[in-house]
One Martini backbone bead per residue (centre of mass of N, CA, C, O) as a GRO file, in nm:
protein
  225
    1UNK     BB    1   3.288  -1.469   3.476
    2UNK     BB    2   3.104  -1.192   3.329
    3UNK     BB    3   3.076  -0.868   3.222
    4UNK     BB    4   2.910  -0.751   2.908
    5UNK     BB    5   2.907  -0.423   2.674
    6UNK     BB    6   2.776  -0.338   2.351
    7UNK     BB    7   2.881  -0.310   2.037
    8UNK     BB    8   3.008  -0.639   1.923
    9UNK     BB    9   3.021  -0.778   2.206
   10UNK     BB   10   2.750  -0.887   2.214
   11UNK     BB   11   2.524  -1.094   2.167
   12UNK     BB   12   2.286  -1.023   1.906
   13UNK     BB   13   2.020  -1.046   2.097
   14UNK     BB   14   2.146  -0.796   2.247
   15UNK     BB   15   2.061  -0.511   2.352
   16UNK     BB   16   2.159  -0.174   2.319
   17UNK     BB   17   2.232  -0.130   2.657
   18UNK     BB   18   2.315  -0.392   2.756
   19UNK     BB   19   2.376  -0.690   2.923
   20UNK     BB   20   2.596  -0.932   3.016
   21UNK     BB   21   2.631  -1.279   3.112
   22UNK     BB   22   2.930  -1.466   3.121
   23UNK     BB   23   3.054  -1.810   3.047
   24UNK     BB   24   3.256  -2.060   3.257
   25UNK     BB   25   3.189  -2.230   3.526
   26UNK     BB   26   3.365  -2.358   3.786
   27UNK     BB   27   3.184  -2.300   3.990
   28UNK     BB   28   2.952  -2.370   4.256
   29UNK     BB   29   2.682  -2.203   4.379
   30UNK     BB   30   2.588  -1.912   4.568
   31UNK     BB   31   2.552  -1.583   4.435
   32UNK     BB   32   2.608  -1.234   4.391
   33UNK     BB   33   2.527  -0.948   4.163
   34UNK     BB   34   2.630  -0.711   4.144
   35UNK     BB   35   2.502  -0.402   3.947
   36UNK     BB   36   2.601  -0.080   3.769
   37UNK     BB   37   2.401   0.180   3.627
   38UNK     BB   38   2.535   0.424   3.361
   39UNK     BB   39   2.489   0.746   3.276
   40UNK     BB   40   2.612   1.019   3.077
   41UNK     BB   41   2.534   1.186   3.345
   42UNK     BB   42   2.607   1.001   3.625
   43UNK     BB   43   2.333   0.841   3.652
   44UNK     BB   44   2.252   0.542   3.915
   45UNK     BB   45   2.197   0.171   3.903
   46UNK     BB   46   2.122  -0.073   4.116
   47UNK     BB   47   2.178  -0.442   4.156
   48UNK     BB   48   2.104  -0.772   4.324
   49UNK     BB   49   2.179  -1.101   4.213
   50UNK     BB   50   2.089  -1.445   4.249
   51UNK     BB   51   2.301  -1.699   4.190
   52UNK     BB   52   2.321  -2.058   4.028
   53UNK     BB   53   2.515  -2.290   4.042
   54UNK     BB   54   2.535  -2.604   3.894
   55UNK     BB   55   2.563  -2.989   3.810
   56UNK     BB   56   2.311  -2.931   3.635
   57UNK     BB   57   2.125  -3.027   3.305
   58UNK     BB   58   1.856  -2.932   3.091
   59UNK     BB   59   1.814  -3.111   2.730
   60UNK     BB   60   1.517  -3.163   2.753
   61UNK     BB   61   1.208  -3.005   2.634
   62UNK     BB   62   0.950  -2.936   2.603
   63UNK     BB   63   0.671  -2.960   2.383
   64UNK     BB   64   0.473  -2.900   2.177
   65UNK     BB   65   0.083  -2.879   2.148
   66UNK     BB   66  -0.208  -3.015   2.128
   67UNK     BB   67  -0.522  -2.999   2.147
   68UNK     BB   68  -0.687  -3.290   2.229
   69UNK     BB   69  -0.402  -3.431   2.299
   70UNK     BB   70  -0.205  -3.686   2.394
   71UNK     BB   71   0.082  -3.581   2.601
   72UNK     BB   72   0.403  -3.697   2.588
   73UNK     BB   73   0.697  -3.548   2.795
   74UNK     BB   74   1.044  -3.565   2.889
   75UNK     BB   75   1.290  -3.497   3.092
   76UNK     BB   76   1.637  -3.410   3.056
   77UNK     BB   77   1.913  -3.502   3.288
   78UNK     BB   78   2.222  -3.362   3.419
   79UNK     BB   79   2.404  -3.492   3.649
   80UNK     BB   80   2.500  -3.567   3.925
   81UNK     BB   81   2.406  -3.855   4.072
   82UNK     BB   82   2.124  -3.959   3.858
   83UNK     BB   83   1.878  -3.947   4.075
   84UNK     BB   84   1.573  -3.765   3.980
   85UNK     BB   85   1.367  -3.466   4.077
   86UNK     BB   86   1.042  -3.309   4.008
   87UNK     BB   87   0.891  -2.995   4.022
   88UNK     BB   88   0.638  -2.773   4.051
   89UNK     BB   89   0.724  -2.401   4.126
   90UNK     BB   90   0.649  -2.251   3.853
   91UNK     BB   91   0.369  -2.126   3.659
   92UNK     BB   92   0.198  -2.360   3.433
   93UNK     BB   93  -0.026  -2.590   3.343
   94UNK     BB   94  -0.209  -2.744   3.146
   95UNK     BB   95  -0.509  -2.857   3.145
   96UNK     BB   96  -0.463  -3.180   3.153
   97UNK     BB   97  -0.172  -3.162   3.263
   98UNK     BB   98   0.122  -3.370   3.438
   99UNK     BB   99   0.358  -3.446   3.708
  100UNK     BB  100   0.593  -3.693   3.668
  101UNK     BB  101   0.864  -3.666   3.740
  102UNK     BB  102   0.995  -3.638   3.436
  103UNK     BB  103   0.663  -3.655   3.318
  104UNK     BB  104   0.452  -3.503   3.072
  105UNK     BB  105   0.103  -3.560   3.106
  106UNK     BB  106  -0.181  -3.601   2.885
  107UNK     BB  107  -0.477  -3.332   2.796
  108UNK     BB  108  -0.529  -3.079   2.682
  109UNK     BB  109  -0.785  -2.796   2.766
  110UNK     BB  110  -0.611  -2.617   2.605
  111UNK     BB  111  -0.443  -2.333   2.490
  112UNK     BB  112  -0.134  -2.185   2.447
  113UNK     BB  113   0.070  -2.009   2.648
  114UNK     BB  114   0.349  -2.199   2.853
  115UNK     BB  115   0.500  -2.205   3.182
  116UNK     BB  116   0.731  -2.417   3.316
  117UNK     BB  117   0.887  -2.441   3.656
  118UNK     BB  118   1.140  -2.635   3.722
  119UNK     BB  119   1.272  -2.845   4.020
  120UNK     BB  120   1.592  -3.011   4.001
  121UNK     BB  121   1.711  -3.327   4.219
  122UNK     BB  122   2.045  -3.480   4.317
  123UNK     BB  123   2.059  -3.439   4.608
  124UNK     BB  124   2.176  -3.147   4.698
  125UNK     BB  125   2.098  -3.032   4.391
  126UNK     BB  126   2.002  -2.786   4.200
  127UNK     BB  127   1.762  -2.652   3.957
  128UNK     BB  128   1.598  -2.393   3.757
  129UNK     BB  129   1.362  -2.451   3.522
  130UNK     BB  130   1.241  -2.325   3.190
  131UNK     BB  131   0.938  -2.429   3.030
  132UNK     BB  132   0.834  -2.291   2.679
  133UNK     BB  133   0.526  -2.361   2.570
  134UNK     BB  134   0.258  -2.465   2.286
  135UNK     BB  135  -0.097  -2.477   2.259
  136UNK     BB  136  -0.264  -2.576   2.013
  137UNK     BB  137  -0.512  -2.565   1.767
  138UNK     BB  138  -0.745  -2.770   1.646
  139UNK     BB  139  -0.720  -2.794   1.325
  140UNK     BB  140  -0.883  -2.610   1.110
  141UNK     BB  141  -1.026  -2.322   1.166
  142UNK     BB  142  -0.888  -2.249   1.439
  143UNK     BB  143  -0.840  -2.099   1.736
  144UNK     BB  144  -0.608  -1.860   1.926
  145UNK     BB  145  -0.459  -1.781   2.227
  146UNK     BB  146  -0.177  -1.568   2.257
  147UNK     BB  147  -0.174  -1.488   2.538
  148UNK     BB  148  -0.046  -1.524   2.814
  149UNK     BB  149  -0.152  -1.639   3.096
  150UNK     BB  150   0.043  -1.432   3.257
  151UNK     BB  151  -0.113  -1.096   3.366
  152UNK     BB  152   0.111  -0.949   3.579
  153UNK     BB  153   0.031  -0.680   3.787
  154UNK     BB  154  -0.131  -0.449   3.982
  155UNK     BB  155  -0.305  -0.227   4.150
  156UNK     BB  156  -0.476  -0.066   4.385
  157UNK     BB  157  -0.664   0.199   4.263
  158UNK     BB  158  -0.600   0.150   3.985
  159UNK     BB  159  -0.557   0.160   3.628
  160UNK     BB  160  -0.620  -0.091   3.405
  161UNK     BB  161  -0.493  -0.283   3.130
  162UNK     BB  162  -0.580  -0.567   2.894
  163UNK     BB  163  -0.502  -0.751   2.576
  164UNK     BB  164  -0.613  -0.945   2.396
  165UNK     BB  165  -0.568  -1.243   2.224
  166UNK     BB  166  -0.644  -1.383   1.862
  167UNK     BB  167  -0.664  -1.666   1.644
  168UNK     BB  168  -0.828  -1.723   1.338
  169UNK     BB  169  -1.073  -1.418   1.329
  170UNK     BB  170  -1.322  -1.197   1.237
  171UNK     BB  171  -1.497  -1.338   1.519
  172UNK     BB  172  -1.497  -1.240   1.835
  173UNK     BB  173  -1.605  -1.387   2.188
  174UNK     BB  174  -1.551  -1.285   2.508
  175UNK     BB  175  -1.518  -1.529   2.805
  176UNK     BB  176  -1.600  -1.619   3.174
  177UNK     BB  177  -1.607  -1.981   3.287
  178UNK     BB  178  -1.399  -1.907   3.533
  179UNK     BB  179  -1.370  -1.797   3.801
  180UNK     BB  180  -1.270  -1.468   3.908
  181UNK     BB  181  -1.249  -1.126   3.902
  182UNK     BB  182  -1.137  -0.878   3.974
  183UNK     BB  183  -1.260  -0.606   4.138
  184UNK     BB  184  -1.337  -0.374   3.919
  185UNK     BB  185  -1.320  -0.591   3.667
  186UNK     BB  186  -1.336  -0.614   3.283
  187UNK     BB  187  -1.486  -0.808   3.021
  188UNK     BB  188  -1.507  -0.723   2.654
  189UNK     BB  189  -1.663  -0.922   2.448
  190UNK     BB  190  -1.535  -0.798   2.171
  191UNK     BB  191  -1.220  -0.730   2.230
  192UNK     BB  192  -1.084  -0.871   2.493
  193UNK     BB  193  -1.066  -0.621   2.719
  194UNK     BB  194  -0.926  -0.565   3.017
  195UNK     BB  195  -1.081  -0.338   3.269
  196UNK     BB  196  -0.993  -0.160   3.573
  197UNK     BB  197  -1.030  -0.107   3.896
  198UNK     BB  198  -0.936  -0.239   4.154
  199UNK     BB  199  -1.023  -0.351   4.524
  200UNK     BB  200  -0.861  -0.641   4.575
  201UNK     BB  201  -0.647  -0.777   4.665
  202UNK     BB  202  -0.462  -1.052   4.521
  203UNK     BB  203  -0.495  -1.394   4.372
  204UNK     BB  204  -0.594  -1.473   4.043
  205UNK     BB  205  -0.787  -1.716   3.883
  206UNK     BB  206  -0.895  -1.727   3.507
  207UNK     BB  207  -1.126  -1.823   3.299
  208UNK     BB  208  -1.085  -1.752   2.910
  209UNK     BB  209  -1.297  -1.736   2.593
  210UNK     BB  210  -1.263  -1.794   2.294
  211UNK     BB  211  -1.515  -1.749   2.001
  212UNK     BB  212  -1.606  -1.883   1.706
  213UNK     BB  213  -1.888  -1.984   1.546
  214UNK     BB  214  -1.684  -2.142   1.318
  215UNK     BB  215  -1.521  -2.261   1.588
  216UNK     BB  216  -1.357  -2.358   1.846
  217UNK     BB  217  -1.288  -2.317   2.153
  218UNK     BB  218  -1.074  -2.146   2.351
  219UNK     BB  219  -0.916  -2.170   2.741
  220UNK     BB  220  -0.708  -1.999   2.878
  221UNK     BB  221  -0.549  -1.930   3.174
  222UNK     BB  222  -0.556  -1.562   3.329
  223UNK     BB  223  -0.395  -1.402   3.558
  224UNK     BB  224  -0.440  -1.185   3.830
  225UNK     BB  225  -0.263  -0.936   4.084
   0.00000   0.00000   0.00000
């Protein structure tokens, strides 16, 4: 494998001042990719990647899903001993899925953007991969929170801010229906925008609901550290 970047150089989808890592690996094992970048002035900034060649390889991912509807889907990995195990170890599903051996089953209670970070074992070897689908709200004339679930990290006594989205309706109002907000945040029912100076480090795990009146609620859970 190898390091490669510019223009019509690199994968289509990869942004000009990028670089790509490719290549079809031949060994399996534990990399660190050191890489550093350089600008016209002279300028350079390193990091050091760790990467992980496995002999496993997941072939069918998660798939979108409905609110309120049955949802059942198996993942399938190839390669290793033929044996596999796996855990949701990063990530999360929607309320009402869970995991079992390699199928993720059950009934959605929520609507959003979802990541499952699955590590699938083989024998000695390992996988770690991300499985991101999406549960629709049910119905015509249903709203959707589009926002990812993960908002991601703040700082103590920093001013945050974070808006929130939903379709589609002309008139949404949010609110807090589980967990709690860190201390310092709040959210504006009218536009549904997080904001405010946290004054308490940790991990934050709170439901929030978009409602339009003639419409259902949908109400992913979204974190915030």
């Amino acid at each position: 494998m190898s390091l490669r970047f510019g223009e019509t150089v690199t994968s289509n989808y990869i942004e000009a001042g990028d670089a790509e890592i490719w290549g079809t690996p031949i060994v399996t094992g534990n990399f660190s990719v050191l890489v550093t970048v350089t600008d016209a002035n002279g300028n350079s900034s390193s990091n050091t990647f760790p990467f992980h060649i496995s002999t496993l390889a997941q072939t069918d991912f998660l798939q979108n899903g409905t609110l309120s509807a049955s949802y059942l889907q198996t993942m399938r990995v190839v390669g290793g001993t033929g044996s596999y195990t796996a855990a949701l170890t990063s990530g999360a599903l929607p309320v009402g899925l869970g995991l079992s051996n390699l199928t993720v089953s059950g009934v959605p209670a929520e609507s959003g953007f979802f990541a499952g970070f699955v590590t699938f074992q083989s024998g000695s070897d390992t996988l770690f991969s991300g499985n991101y689908f999406n549960i629709a709200a049910a119905g015509s004339g249903s709203i959707n929170i589009n926002t990812f679930y993960d908002l991601g990290s703040a700082t103590t006594g920093q001013f945050f801010s974070r808006g929130l989205q939903a379709c589609c309706a002309g008139s949404i109002t949010w609110s807090v229906t589980g967990g709690l907000l860190p201390a310092g945040v709040t959210l504006n029912p009218s536009t549904g925008s997080l904001s405010g100076t946290p004054s308490v480090s940790g991990v934050y795990t709170f439901t929030i609901r978009a409602t339009d009146g003639g419409n259902s609620p949908t109400s992913p859970p979204n974190s915030s550290r």
